[in-house]
C-alpha positions in Angstrom: -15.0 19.1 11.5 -15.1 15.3 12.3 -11.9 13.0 12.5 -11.3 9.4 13.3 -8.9 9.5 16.2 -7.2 5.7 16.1 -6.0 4.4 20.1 -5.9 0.6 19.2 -8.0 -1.4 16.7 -11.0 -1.9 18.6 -11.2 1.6 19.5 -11.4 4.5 17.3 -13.2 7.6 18.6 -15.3 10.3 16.4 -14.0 13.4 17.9 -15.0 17.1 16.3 -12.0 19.3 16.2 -11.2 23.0 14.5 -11.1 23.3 10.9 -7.2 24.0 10.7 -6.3 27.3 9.5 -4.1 27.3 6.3 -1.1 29.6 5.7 -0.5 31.5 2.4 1.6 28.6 1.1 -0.6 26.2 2.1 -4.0 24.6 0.9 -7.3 22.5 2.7 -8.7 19.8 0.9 -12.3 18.5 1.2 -11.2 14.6 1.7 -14.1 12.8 -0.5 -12.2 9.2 -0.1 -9.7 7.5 2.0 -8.7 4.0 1.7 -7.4 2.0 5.3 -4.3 0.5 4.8 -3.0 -3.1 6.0 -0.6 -1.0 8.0 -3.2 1.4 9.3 -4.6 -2.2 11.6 -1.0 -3.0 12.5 -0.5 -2.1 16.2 2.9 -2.8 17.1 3.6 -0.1 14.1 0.6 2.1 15.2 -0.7 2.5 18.8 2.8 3.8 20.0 1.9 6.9 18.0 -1.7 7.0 19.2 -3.7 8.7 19.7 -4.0 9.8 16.0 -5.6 10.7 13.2 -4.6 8.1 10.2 -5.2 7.8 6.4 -2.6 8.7 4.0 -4.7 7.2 0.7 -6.9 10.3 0.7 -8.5 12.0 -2.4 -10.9 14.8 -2.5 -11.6 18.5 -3.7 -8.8 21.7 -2.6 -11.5 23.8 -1.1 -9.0 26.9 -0.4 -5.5 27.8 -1.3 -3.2 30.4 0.4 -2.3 33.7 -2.2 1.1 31.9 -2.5 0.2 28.8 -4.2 0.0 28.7 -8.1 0.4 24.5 -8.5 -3.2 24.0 -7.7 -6.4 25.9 -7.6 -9.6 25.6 -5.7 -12.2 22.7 -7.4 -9.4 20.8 -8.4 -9.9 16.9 -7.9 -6.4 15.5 -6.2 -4.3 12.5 -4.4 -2.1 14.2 -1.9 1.1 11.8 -0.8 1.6 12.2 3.1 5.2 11.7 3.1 7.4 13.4 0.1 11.1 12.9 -0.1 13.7 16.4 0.0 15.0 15.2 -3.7 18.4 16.6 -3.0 20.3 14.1 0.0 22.6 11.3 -0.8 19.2 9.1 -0.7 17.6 10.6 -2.8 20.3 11.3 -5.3 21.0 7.6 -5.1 17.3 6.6 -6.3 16.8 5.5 -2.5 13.9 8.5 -2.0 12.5 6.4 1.0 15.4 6.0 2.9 15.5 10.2 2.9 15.1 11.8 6.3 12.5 14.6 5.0 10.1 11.5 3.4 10.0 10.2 7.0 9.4 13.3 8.8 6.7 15.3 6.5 3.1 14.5 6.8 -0.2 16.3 6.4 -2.4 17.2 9.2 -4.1 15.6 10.9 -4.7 12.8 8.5 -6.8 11.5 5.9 -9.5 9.9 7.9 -11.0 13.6 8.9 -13.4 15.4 6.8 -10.4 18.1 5.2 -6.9 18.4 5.6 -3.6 21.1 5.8 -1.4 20.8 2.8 1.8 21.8 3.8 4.0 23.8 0.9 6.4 20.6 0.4 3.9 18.2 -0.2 2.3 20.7 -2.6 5.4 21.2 -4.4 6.3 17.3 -4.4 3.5 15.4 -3.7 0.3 16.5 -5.3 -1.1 15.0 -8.3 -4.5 15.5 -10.3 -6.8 12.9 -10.4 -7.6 12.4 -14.5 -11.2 12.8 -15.3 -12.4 9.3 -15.5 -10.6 8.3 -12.4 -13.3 8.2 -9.5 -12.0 9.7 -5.8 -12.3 6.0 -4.6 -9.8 3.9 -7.8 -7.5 7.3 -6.9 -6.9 5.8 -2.8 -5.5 2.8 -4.6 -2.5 5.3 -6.1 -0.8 5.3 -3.0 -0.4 1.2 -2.4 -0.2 0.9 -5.8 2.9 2.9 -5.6 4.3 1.0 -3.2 3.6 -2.1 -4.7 5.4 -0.9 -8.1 8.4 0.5 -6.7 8.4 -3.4 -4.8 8.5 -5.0 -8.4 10.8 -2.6 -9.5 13.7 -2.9 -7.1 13.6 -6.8 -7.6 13.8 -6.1 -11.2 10.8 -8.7 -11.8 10.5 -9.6 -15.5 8.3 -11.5 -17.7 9.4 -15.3 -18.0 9.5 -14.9 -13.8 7.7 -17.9 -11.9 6.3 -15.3 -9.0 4.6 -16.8 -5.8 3.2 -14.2 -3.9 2.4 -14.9 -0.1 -0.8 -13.1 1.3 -3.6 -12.2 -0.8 -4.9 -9.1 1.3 -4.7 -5.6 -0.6 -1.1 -5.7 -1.4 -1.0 -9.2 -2.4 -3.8 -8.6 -5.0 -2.5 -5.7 -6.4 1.5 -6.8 -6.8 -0.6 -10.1 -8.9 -2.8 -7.6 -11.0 0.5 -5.7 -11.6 2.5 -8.5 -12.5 0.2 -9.7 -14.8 -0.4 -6.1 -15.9 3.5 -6.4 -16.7 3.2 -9.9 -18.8 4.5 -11.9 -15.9 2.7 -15.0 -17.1 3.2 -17.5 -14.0 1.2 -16.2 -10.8 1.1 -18.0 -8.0 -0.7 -16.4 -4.2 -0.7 -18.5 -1.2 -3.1 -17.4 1.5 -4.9 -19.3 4.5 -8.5 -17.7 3.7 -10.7 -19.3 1.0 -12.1 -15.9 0.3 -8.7 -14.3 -0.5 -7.8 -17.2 -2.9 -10.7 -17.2 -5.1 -10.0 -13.1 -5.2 -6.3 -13.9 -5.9 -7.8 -15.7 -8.9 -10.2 -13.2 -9.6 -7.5 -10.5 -9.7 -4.9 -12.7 -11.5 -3.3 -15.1 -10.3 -2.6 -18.1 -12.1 -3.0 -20.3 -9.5 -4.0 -19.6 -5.4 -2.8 -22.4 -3.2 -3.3 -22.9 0.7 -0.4 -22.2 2.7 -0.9 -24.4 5.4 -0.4 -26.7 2.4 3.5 -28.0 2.1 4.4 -24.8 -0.3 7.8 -25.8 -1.8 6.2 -28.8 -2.6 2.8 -27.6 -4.4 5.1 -25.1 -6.4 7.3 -27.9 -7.9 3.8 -29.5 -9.0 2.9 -26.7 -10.7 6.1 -25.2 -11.9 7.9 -28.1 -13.7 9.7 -29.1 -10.5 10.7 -25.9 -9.6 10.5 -23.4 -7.1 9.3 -19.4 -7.4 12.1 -16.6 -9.8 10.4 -14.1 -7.0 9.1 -14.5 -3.8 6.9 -11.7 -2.1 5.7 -11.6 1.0 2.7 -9.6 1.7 1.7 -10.3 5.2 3.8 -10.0 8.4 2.9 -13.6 9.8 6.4 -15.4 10.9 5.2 -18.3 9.2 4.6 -16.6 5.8 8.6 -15.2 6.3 9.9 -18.6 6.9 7.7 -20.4 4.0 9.2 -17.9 1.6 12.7 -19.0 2.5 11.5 -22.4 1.1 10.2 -21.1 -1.9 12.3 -19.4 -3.7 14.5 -21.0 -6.5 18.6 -20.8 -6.5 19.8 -17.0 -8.0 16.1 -16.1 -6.5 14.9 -13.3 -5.2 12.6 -12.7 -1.5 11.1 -9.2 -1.4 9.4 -8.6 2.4 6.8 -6.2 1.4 5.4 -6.8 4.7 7.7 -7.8 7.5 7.4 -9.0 11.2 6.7 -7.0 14.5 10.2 -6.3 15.6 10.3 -8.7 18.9 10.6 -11.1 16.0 14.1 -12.6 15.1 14.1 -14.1 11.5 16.6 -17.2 11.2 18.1 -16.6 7.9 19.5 -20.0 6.4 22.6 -18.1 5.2 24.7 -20.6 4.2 22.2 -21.8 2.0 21.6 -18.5 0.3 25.5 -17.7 0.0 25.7 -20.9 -1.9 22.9 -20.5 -4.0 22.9 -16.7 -4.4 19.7 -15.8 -2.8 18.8 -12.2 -2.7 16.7 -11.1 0.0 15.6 -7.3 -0.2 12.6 -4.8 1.3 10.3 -2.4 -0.2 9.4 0.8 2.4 7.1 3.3 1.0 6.6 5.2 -2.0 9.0 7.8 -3.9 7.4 10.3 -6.4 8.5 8.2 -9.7 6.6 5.3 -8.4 3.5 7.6 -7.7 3.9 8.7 -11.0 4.1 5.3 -12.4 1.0 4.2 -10.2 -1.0 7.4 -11.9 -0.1 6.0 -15.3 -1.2 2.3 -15.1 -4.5 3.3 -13.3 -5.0 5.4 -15.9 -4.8 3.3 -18.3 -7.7 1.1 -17.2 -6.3 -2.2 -17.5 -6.0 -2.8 -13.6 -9.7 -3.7 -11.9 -9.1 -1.8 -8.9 -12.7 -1.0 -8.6 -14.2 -4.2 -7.9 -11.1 -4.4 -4.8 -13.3 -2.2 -3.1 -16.0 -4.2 -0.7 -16.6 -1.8 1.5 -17.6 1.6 1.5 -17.9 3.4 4.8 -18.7 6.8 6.0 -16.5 8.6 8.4 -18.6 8.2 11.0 -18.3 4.3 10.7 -14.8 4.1 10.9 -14.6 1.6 14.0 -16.5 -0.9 11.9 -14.0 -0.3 9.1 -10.9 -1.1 11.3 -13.1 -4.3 12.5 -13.2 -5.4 8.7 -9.7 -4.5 8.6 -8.8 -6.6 11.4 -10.8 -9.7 10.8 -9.8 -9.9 7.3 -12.8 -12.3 6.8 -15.1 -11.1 3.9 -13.1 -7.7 3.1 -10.2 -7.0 1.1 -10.2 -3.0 0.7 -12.4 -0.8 3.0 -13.0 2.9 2.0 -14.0 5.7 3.9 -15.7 8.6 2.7 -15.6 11.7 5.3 -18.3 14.2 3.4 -20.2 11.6 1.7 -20.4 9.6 -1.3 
């Protein structure tokens, strides 16, 4: 079979390996779909790792199941999460399922850009999840990050009468704005630096998209009765988007870093500030099963226009040119694979 093998961002190789062999408590699945991730273009997280075989938004058809497994049968349509949490540490007990040891360690192999991949028995126990009927393969890649993005809103307890800014309108900027507003959060705001993005923030939306090379605290209080964003959350790792949001956000505020800075970089926290005026400041890692099951449930629903997110459709084969959309973020926002065809 064919796989993407990732190096670096400019070069990803084709490369034919073995079909893997599955176990009797395992199962193969035919990937049909499999969205690249802001994090899959992120280097400092990715080439020390490399080479590899990424993708962990992948949906297809199981193709064969060991005698062993009863939870799924061959034919059936599918989103398998790469990383499941044990459910019985301290972490997980504590609600914190991404902070658990297992989560970080379990995977599927060799990854969702490749045209099938081995289901291991955990992540078939805890991590599988049928794609509905009306639910294409490609809206059931945007599961994963939407996961993520609703476990985000959830740990910062965002409610409706929030003023929300948003910073970065990439993938995970878009979808925390169509989630919010999903939720009844009636004051959007998304700062980005690409025209593009912002008229798809308002697309997607956003009440209002401002440049943010613009004076941010400053445009906010124009728009926001003189004040300054309930909720801050940042969606792209750019220094400059960490220390706008430090502006931004009102007193008893909140900052969530949904995407966070390569680690040579040392964030100047005004602490004193924050201590007197009882800023929270928080991260979002990952996705546990509730928030995947959450995901499922508003995709479901078919009030979230993930379909028309999707610019790009790619086959395997193509998969340098998707990491070059990726990477120049120009006129892109979520590039799909599909490994056996449309």
């Amino acid at each position: 079979m064919l796989a993407a093998f990732y190096y670096n961002n400019h070069d990803v190789r084709i490369e034919e390996i073995p079909l893997p062999s599955i176990s009797d408590d395992e199962a193969l699945l035919k990937v049909m779909a499999s969205g690249i991730c802001g994090s899959d273009v992120l280097e400092w997280y990715r080439v020390p790792k490399a080479p590899r075989v990424l993708g962990h938004e992948a949906t297809g058809v199981i193709s064969k199941v060991g005698g062993k497994v009863k939870k799924i049968k061959v034919g059936d349509r599918v989103f398998v999460s790469h990383h499941v949490p044990c459910n019985s540490c301290r972490h997980c007990q504590q609600g914190n399922h991404t902070a658990c040891h297992t989560l970080h360690t379990t995977n599927y192999y060799p990854g969702g850009f490749a045209q099938y991949i081995k289901i291991p028995k955990i992540n078939i126990d805890l991590g599988i999840y049928k794609l509905p009927d009306a639910m294409s393969f490609e809206e059931g890649t945007f599961i994963e990050p939407l996961a993520c993005v609703s476990r985000g809103q959830r740990l910062t307890n965002l409610k409706k009468n929030d003023s929300l800014l948003i910073i970065g309108s990439g993938i995970s900027g878009i979808l925390h704005a169509q989630l919010a507003k999903f939720k009844g959060v009636e004051n959007i705001v998304v700062a980005d630096i690409n025209p593009y993005r912002l008229e798809l923030a308002k697309k997607f939306g956003a009440n209002h998209a401002l440049n943010a090379k613009d004076n941010l605290p400053e445009k906010l209080k124009e728009i926001n009765d003189g004040q300054l964003a309930d909720q801050v959350i940042v969606c792209t790792g750019a220094m400059s988007a960490a220390m706008s949001a430090m502006d931004c956000v009102e007193n008893g505020g909140t900052i969530l870093f949904f995407a966070v800075p390569d680690p040579t970089v040392k964030l100047q926290v005004p602490i004193n500030q924050f201590w007197r005026n009882e800023i929270i400041m928080r991260t979002s890692y990952g996705a546990a099963p509730n928030d995947l099951e959450d995901s499922l449930k508003f995709l479901a629903t078919g009030k979230l226009n993930v379909k028309d997110m999707i610019t790009h459709r790619l086959p395997l084969t193509e998969a340098q040119e998707g990491f070059r959309l990726m990477v120049e973020a120009g006129q892109s926002l979520k590039v799909i694979l599909e490994p056996n065809g449309a």
